[in-house]
N, C-alpha and C positions, 0 to 999 in steps of 0.2 A: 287639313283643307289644302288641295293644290285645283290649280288650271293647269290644263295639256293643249297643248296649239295642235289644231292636227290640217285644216281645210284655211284659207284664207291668211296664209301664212308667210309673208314673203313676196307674194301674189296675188289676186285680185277676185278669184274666183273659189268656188266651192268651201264657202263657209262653213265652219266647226268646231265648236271649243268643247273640250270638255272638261267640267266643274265636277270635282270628287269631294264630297262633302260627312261625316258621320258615316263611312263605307258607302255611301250612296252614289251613283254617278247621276251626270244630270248633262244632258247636249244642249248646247249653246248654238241653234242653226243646224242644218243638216242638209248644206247644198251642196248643187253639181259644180263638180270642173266642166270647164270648155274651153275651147283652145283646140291646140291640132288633136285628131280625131283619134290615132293610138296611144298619145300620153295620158288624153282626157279618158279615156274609156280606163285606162290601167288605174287612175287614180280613182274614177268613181267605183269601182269593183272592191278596193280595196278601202275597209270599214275602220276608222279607230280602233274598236275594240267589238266585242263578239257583239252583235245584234241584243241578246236577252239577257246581256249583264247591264245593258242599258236600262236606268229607271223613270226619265220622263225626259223629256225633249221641253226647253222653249224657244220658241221662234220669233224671232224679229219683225219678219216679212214677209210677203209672200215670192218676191222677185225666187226666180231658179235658180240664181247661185246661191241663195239662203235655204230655200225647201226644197228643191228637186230632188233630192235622194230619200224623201222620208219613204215615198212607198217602195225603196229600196231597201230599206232599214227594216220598215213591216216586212216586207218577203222574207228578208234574210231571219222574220224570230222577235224583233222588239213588239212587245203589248204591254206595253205602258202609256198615259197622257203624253197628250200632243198640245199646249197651251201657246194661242196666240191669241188676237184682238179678233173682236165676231168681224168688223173687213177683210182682218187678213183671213180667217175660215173661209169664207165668200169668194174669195176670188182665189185661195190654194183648190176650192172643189174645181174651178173650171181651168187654171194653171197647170195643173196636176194633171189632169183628163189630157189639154192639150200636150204636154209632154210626151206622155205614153204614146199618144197618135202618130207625134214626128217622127218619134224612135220606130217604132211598126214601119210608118210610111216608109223612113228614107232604108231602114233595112231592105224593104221591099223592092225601094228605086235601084239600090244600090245594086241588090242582087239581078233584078232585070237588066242591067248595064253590062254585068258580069264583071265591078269593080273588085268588090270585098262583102263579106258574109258577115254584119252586125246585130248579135244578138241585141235587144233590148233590156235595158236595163230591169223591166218589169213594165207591166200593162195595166189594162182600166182595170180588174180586179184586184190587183195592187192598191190603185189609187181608193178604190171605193172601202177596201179597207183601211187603209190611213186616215180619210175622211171619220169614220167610225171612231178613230182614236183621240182626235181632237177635240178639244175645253175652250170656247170662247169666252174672255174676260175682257171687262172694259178698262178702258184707261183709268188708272188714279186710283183703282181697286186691288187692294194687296190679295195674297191667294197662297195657300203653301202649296209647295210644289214635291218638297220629301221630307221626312224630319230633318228639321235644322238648317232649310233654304224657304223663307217667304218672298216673296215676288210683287214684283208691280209693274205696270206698264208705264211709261210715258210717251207722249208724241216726240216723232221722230221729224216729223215734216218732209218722209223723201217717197213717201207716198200712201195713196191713199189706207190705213189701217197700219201704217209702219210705226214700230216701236222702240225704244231706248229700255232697256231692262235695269230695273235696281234690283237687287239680289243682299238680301239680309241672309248669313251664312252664320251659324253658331254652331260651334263644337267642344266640349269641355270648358262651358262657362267662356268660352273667345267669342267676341262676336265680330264680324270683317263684313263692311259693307263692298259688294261690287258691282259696278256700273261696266253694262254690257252696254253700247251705244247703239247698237246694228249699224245700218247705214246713216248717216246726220244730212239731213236736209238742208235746205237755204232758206233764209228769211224772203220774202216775196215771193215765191215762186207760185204760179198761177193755182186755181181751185182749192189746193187743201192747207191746212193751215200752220204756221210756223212752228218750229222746234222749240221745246220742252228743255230746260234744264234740268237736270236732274242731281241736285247740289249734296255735298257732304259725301264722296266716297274718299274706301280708303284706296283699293285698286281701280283702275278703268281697263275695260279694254277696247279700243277708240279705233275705228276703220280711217284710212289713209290715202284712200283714192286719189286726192288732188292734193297732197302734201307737198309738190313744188310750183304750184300754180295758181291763178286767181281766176276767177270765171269774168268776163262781161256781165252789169247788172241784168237782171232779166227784164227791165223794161227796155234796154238795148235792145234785146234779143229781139223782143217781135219785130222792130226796125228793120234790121236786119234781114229776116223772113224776108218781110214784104220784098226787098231791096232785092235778094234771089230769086221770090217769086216772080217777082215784073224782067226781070235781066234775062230769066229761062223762056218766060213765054216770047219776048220779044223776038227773041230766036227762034223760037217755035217749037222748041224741046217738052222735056216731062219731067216735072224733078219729083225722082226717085227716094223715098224715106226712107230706109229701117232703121226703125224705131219699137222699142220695150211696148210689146203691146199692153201693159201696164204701167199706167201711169204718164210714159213719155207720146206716148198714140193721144189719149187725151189732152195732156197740154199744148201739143201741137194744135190739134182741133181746134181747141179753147183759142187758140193765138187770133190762128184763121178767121175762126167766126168775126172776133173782136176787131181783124184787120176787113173783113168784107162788109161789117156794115159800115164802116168807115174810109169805104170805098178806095182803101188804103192799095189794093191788090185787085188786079185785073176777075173777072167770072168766070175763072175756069175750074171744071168740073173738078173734085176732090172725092178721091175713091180711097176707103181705108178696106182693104182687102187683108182683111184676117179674121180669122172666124173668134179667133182668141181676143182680138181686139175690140170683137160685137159686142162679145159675154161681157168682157171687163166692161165697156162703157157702161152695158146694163147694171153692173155691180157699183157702180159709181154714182148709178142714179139712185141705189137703192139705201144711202150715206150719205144723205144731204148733210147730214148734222156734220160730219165731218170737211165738209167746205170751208174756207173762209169767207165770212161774209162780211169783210173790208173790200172782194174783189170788188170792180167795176162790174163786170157781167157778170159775176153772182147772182148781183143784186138789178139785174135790168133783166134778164131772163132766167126762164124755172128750167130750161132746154138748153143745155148748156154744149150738147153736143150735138144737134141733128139742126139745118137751117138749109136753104135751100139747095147750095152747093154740093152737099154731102151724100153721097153714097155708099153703104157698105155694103159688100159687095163678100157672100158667105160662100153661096157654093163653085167648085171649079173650075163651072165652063165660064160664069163670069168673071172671074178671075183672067184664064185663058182667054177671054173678049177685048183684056185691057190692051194687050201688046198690039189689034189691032186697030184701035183706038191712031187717025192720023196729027191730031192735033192738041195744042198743048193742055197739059192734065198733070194732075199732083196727084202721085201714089204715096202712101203708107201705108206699110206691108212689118212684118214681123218674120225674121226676129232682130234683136237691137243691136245684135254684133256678127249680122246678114253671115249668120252659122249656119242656120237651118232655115225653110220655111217657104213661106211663098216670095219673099224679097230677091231670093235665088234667081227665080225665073224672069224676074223685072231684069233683074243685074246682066241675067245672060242676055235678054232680049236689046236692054239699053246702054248697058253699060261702053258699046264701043261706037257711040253717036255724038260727034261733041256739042250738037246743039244741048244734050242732057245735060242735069245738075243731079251728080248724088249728094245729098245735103246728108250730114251724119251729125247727129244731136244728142248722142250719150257718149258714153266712155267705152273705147275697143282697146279689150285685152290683148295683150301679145298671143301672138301666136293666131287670131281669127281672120277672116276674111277684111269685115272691119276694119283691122288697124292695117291690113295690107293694100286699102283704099285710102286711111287716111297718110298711108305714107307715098300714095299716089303711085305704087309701083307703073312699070311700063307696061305689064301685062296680067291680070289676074285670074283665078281659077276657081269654076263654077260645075259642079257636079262632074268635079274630074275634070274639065276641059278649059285649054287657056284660051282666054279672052281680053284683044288689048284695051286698055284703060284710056277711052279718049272722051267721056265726059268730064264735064268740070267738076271738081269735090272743092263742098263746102263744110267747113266744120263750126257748129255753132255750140260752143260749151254753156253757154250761158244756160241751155237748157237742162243742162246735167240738174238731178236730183240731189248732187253729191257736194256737203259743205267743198268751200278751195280753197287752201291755203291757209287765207286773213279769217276765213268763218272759221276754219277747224281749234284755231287758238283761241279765238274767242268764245270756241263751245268748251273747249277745256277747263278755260279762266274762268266762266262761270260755274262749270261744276265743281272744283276747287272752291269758289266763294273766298273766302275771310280765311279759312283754313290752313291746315298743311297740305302740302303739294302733296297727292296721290301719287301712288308707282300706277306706272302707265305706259299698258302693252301695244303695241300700234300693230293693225290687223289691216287684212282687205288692204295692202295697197304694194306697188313693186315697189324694187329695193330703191330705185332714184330717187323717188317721192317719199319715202319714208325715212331716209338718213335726210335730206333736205328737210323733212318735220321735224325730225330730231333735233338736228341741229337748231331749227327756230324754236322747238319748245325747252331745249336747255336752256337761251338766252331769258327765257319767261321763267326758267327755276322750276322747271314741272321737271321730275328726271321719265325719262322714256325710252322705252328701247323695241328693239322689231324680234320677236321672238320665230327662230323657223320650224317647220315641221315637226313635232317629238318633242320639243321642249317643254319642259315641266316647272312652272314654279310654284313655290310657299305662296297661299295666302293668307 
């Protein structure tokens, strides 16, 4: 029985573990890199191991840096189970679909420009095959996955249908429990509902996003909001999202709502322009059960995302109507690390007006557009062309989906329990943030280490 780190290794992106069990292999995630456009594309082309020596896939999430390469994985030869929670099925059919579209699209753009010539990684028949391949199972439901790996879901809390995986591994009369975390959510975080411990393992391997940091509570956060949104309109600006048309598109909404009937924030029109971020809302309606229903607006309305301000706004030319739009307005656009997408076109349009606010409310990898706004550069680059940086950026963590810091030890310490301390691999996170966990989860007596690329251990 060994683990092999191949994706989310060191780094933050393109999820991938792979669990060799009884000669069996088994994928732990199978997400895209992203980051600058010729390293990512080399890393997403290049597969752990062959396509059809793979025996089944499980999946955490639906976000793209956990599943964007499965109908890369079908093309390239895997036909084997694809097991995730029926949410995350649900929103990987229209994830998936969208991916394909940008990859075509911006090939398309690209080559119109006369930049660079980007094949696609695979297309909608790609996807509708992968779709075919998938097992939805419910939470708290064990399920074998090959001989000698049973499985189970638990809630993740970091979005809607996100999971923590237990992994019961037996080989030769040995039995090794492992706890896959996927991503670890936060306690309060608006609509869905809090993180699952998943107690008694012997391995973890635990994502590390915000391992030298602590978020703002999320009842800050909406504060906040409003606090930018009245600051931008007074000016007369437009503040600019991109935002995770999963998951992070709706909490925002959700914030909004709950600030506009509390007349917390001026009546200005709010356009979520993403055709991905239509589907997902729909997919979120169609999962009540998975709401919390401690929220406040849970529980005071069944419409938790459409009220009078809100617009989505599906097909192009509305989209293309928003830049002439003269007065102040709230876009959320996709994608959440303003890589690809329609947020592009806001960026080029607004991005050099300093009455604007680009507000950014997830986590930007190195290397994207993203973190080269939240480092405020002087000038940045939007479909090939520089454009200088003279809106305001705001950055609101509190929104992150992603345990910080003080949650991440104390999701450890509970799944530890009364026991001995687990060996514990720290994935998904950069090197800063992950020797800064280290070094706090040593003081707690958990030992932990950051395994990179190729590394193989005994489980």
């Amino acid at each position: 029985m060994e683990i092999e780190f191949f994706g989310a290794a060191r780094e933050v992106t393109g999820s991938c573990h792979v669990l060799r069990v009884n000669g069996r292999t088994v994928l732990l995630d199978c997400g895209m890199f992203q980051g600058r456009r010729q390293q990512s594309r080399a890393q997403n082309l290049h597969l752990p191991l062959p396509a059809d020596s793979v025996d089944a896939v499980v999946l955490s999430h639906a976000h793209i840096d956990h599943s964007g390469r499965l109908p890369y994985l079908v093309n390239q030869g895997f036909t084997g189970p694809i097991y995730c929670t029926p949410a995350t099925r649900d929103l990987c059919a229209i994830m998936l679909a969208d991916s394909a579209h940008i990859q075509t699209k911006d090939a398309e753009f690209l080559a119109k420009r006369q930049r660079e010539h980007v094949e696609p990684l695979y297309d909608i028949a790609d996807v509708t095959a992968t779709m075919r391949r998938m097992r939805s199972v419910p939470f708290e439901e064990p399920f074998d996955v090959v001989p000698g790996v049973r499985a189970t879901f638990v809630e993740a809390g970091h979005i809607l249908g996100s999971a923590s995986v237990v992994l019961e591994c037996s080989e030769g009369g040995r039995i090794r429990r492992l706890v896959f975390s996927g991503d670890i959510g936060r306690v309060g975080l608006p609509i869905i509902r809090d993180p699952v411990l998943p107690t008694g393992a012997d391995v973890v391997i635990m994502e590390s996003t915000y391992g030298n940091r602590d978020h703002e509570p999320p009842q800050d956060t909406r504060a906040l909001l409003a606090k930018i949104v009245r600051e931008t309109a007074a000016r007369g600006g437009r503040v600019l999202i991109p935002a995770f048309a999963v998951g992070r598109t709706q909490e925002v909404v959700y914030d909004l709502h709950a600030l506009a009937r509390a007349k917390e924030i001026p009546p200005l029109p709010i356009y979520i322009d993403s055709p991905l971020a239509i589907d997902a809302t729909t997919v979120f309606a169609m999962h009540p059960d998975a709401f919390d229903p401690s929220e406040e607006l849970v529980a005071l309305t069944r419409d938790l995302f459409h009220f009078e301000l809100v617009t989505y706004t599906r097909e192009v030319t509305q989209s293309k109507a928003l830049n002439a739009i003269s007065t102040p307005v709230i876009i959320i656009a996709a994608s959440g690390m303003a890589e690809t997408g329609r947020i592009l076109h806001h960026l080029a349009h607004g991005a050099g007006d300093p009455r604007n606010t680009i507000l950014i409310v997830g986590f930007q990898a190195e290397h994207t557009l993203g973190r080269r706004i939240v480092e405020r550069r002087a000038m940045i680059k939007v479909f090939g062309d520089e454009i200088p940086l003279r809106a305001r950026v705001e950055v609101l963590n509190g929104y992150s989906a992603h345990a910080d810091r003080t949650e991440l030890r104390g999701w450890i310490r509970g799944v530890r329990g009364e026991g001995p301390a687990p060996v514990t691999y720290l994935v998904h996170g950069e090197e800063e943030a992950q020797d800064a966990l280290i070094a706090q989860l040593h003081t707690d007596g958990i030992r932990a280490t950051a395994p990179r690329a190729g590394d193989r251990v005994p489980l």
